[in-house]
Wavefront OBJ file of the C-alpha trace (Angstrom):
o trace
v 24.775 1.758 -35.133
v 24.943 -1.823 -34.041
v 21.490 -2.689 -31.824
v 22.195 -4.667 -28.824
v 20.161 -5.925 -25.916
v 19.291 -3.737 -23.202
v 22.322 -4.695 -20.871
v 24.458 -2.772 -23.679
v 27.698 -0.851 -22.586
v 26.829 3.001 -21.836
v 29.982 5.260 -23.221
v 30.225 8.744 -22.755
v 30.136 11.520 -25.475
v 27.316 11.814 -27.543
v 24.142 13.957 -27.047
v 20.596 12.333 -27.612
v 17.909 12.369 -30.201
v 14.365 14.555 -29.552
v 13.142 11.025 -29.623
v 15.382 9.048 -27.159
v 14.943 12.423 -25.002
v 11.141 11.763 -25.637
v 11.505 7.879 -24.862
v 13.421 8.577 -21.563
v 10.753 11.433 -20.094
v 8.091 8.556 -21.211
v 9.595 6.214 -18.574
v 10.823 8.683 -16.119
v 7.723 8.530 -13.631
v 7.713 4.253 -13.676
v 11.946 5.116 -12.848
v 10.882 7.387 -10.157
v 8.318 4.918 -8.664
v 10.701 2.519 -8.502
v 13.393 4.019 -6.842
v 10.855 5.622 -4.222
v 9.925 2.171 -3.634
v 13.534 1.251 -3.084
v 14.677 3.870 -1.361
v 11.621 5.250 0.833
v 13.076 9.191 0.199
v 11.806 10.709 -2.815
v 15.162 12.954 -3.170
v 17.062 10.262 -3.240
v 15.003 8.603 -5.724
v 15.231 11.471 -7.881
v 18.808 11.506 -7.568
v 18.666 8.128 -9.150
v 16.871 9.162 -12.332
v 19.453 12.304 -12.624
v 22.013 9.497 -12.818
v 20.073 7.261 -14.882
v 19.470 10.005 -17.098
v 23.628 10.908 -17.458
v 24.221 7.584 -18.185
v 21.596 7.340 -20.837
v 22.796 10.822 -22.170
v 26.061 9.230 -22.207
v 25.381 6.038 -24.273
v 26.698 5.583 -27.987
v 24.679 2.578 -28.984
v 20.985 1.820 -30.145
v 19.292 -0.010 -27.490
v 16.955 -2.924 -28.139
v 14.271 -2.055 -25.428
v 15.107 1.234 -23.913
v 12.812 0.640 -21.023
v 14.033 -2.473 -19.794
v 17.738 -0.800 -20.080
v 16.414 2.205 -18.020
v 14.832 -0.241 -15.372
v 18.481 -2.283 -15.198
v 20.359 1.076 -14.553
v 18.126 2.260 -12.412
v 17.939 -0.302 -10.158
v 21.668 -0.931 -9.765
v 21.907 2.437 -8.854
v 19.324 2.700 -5.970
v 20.710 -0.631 -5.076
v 24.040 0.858 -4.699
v 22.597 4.039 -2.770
v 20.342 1.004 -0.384
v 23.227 -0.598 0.411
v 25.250 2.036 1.376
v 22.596 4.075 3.667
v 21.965 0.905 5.615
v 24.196 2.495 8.912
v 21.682 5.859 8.637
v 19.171 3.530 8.528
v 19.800 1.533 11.286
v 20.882 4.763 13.404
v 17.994 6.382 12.343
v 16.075 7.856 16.039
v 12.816 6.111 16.653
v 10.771 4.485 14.075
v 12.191 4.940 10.373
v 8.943 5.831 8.318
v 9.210 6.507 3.980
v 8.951 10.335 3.158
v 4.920 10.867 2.277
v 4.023 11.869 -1.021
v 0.914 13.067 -2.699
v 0.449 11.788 -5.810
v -0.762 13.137 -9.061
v -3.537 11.699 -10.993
v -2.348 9.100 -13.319
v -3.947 6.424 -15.652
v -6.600 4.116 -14.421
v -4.447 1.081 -14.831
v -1.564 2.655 -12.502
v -4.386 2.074 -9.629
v -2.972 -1.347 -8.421
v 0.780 -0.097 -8.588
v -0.279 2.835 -6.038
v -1.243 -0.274 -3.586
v 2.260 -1.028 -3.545
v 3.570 2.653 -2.300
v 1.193 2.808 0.863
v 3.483 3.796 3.510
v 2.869 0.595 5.780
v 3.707 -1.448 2.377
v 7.260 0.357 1.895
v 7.563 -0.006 6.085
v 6.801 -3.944 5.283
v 9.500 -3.911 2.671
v 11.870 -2.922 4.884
v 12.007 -6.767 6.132
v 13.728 -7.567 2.764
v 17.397 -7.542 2.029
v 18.528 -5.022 -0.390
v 18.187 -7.730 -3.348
v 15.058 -9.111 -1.943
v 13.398 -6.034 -2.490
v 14.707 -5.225 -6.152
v 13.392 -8.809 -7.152
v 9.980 -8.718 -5.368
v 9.387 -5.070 -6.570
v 10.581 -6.145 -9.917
v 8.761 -9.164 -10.681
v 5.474 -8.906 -8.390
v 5.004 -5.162 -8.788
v 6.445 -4.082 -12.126
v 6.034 -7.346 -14.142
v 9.574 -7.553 -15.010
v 10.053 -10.989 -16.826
v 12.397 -13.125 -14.594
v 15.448 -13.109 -17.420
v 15.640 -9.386 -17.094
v 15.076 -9.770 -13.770
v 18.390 -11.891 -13.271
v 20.277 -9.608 -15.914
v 19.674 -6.422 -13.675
v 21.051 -8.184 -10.034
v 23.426 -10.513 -11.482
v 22.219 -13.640 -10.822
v 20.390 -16.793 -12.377
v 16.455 -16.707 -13.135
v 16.191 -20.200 -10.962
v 18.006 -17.961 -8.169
v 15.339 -14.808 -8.779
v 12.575 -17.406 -8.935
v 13.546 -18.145 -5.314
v 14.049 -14.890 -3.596
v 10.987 -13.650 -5.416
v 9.303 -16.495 -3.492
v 10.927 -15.915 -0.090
v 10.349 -12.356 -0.337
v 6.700 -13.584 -0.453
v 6.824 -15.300 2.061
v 8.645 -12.696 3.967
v 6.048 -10.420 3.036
v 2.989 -12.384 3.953
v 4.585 -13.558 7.416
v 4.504 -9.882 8.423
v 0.795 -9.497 7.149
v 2.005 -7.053 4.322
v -1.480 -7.793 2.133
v -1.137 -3.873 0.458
v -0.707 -4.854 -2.853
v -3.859 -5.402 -4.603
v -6.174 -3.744 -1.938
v -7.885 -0.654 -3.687
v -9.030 2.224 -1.643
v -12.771 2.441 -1.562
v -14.413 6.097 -1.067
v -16.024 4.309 2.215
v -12.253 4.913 3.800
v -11.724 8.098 3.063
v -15.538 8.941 4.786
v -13.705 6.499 7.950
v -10.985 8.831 8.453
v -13.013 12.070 8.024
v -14.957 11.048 10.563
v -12.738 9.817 12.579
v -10.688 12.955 12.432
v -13.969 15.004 12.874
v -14.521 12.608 16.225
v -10.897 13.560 17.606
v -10.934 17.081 17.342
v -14.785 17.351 18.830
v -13.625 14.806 22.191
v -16.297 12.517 20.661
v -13.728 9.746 22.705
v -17.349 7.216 22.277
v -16.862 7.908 18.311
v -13.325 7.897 17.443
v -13.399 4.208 19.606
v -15.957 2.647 17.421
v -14.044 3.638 14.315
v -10.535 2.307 15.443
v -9.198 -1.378 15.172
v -9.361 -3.045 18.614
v -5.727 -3.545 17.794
v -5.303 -0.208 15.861
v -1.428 0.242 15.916
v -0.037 4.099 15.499
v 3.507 4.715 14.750
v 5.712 7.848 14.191
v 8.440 8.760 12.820
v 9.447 12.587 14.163
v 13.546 11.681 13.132
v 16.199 13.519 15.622
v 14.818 16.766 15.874
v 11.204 16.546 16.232
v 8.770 15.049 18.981
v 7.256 11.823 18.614
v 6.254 8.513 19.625
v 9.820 6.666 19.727
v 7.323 3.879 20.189
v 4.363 2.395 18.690
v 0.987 3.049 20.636
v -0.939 -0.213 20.289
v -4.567 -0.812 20.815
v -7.541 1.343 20.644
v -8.173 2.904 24.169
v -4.315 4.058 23.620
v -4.151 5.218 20.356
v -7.744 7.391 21.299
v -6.006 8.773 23.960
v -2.889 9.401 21.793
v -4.848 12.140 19.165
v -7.165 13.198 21.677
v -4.000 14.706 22.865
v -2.035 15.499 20.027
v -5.274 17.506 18.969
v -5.315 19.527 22.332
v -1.651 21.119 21.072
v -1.873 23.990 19.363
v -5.471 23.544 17.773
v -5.998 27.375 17.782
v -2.855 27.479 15.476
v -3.044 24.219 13.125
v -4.903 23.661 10.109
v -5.710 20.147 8.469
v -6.335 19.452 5.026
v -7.667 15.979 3.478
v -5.045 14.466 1.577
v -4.518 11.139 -0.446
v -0.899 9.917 1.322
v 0.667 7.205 -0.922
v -2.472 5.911 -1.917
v -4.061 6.073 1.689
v -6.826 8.305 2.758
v -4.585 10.806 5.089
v -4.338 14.174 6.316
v -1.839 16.726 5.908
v -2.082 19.239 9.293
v -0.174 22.723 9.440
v 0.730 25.133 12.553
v 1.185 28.604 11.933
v 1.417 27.821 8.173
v 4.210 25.704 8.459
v 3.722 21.288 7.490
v 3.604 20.166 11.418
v 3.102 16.581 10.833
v 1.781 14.162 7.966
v -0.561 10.937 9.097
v -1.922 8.425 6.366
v -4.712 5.781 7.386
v -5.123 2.207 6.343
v -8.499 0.914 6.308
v -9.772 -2.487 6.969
v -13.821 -3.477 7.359
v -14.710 0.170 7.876
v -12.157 0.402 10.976
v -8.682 2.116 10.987
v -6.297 -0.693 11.731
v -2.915 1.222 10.855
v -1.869 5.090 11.517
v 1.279 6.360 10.284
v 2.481 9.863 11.330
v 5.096 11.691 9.679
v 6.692 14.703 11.648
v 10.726 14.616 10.382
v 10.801 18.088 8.723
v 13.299 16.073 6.295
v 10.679 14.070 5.466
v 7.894 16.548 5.140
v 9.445 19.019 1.718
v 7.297 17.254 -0.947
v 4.054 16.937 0.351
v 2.235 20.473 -0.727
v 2.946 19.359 -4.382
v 1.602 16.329 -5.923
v 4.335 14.450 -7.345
v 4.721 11.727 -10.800
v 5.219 8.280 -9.988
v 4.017 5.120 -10.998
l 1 2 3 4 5 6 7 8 9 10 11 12 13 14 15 16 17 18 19 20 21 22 23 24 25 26 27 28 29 30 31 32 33 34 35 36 37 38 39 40 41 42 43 44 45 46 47 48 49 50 51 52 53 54 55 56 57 58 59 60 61 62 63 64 65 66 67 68 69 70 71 72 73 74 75 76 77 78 79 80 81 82 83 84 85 86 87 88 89 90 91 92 93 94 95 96 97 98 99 100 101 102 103 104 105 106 107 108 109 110 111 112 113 114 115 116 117 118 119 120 121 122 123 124 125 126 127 128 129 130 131 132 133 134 135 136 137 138 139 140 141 142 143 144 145 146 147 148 149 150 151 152 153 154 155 156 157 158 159 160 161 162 163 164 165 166 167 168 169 170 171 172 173 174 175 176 177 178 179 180 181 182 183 184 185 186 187 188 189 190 191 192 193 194 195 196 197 198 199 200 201 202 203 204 205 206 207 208 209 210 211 212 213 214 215 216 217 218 219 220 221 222 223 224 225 226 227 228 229 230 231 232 233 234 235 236 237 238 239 240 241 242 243 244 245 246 247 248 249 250 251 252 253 254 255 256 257 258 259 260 261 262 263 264 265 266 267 268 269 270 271 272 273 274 275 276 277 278 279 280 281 282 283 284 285 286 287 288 289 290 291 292 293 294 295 296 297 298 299 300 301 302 303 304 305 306 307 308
């Protein structure tokens, strides 16, 4: 077979080898992580590895680099899919949050790309165009090299360079610092006690360990009950869980959770996932809450899931 580069032509008809089986399931979490981090829905990103994975089963040629092929198809795709859910998006009720996942254990050196899948990082993404955030994710979080880069979004590397650098600045004008920030033990203890101070009315405790400018914000979709709002500052956002705690705390159940990288909890009423929060932690305060209670949103959470 002729070898070609990794934008080679995919035709239909021939089944794969054990090992280009093998060398697809070796890149299928990175594939995954990156369409999560497109898309924010982790059906939807699965959806785009099923394709990716057709069109792979359908190829006929020997590709140079299989993984940097896989990344190009797989970012058209959830391009594509970006692009074309912008109307839900923007008729989406109340605040549009990612779906939470829990993630399974992976390598030590995957710790800095689990910065970048914090759920106030993929709300901060959000600020990009649809190309913006392929290139940014691309270059800054995946290390693509810039002439790959270009090859997958169909434009020059000069052109890459500068949305890459606009995203940036994009990025940092909206304070979105996630990437790179590792999660000390010290924030999980925060948000256990925190949570510990809520449910006891310790109002004196769960003050000191909020942000004076703590900002909560919910995403409950159509169907469910939330904030449509976010509750800003720390007498507010107090006053906030003090009462969501009061509801049915005969009936619910929390369990500690890591929430895209986050120290989080997962809470249940009547054995049924109620509502999903995830905590960002800054100087041994909570500055950021992000609550979770679109049913939609809340399938994948008992089950740790593989993504890089």
């Amino acid at each position: 077979m002729r070898v070609v580069g990794h934008a080679g032509l995919v035709n239909p008809g021939t089944e794969l080898s054990r090992e280009a089986v093998a060398a697809f399931e070796a890149e299928r979490p990175r594939l995954l992580g990156l369409a999560y981090r497109m898309l924010g829905v982790y059906a939807e990103a699965e959806d785009v590895v099923q394709e990716t994975w057709l069109r792979w089963n359908a190829s006929t040629v020997e590709l140079e680099r299989p993984p940097a092929w896989l990344t190009t198809v797989a970012t058209r795709i959830a391009l594509d899919r970006l692009r074309a859910g912008k109307r839900r998006r923007e008729d989406y009720v109340g605040p549009w949050i990612a779906e939470p996942v829990v993630l399974e254990p992976g390598p030590e050196e995957t710790a800095e790309l689990s910065d970048s899948l914090t759920l106030g990082f993929l709300t901060m993404l959000d600020r990009l165009s649809p190309v913006e955030r392929a290139v940014f994710l691309l270059a800054d979080v995946f290390e693509v090299p810039y002439c790959d880069v270009a090859t997958t979004v169909d434009k020059s590397e000069v052109a890459c360079r500068q949305i890459a650098s606009r995203a940036r600045r994009r990025l940092r004008d909206g304070h979105a610092d996630a990437v790179g920030r590792h999660h000390a033990g010290s924030d999980r203890r925060i948000v256990d006690e925190l949570l510990l101070a809520v449910v006891t009315g310790d109002v004196a405790r769960t003050l000191a360990l909020l942000a004076p400018d703590v900002v909560s914000i919910s995403d409950g979709g159509a169907n469910r009950h939330a904030a449509r709002r976010p509750v800003v500052g720390a007498d507010r956002v107090a006053r906030f869980f003090t009462n969501l705690a009061s509801k049915n705390l005969h009936r619910a159940s929390a369990t500690a959770a890591t929430i895209n990288g986050d120290p989080g909890v997962i809470v249940t009423v009547d054995g049924a996932v109620d509502f999903v929060a995830a905590f960002e932690v800054e100087n041994e305060k909570v500055v950021s809450i992000w609550i979770v209670r679109n049913p939609e949103k809340l399938e994948h959470v008992l089950a740790p899931v593989a993504l890089r």
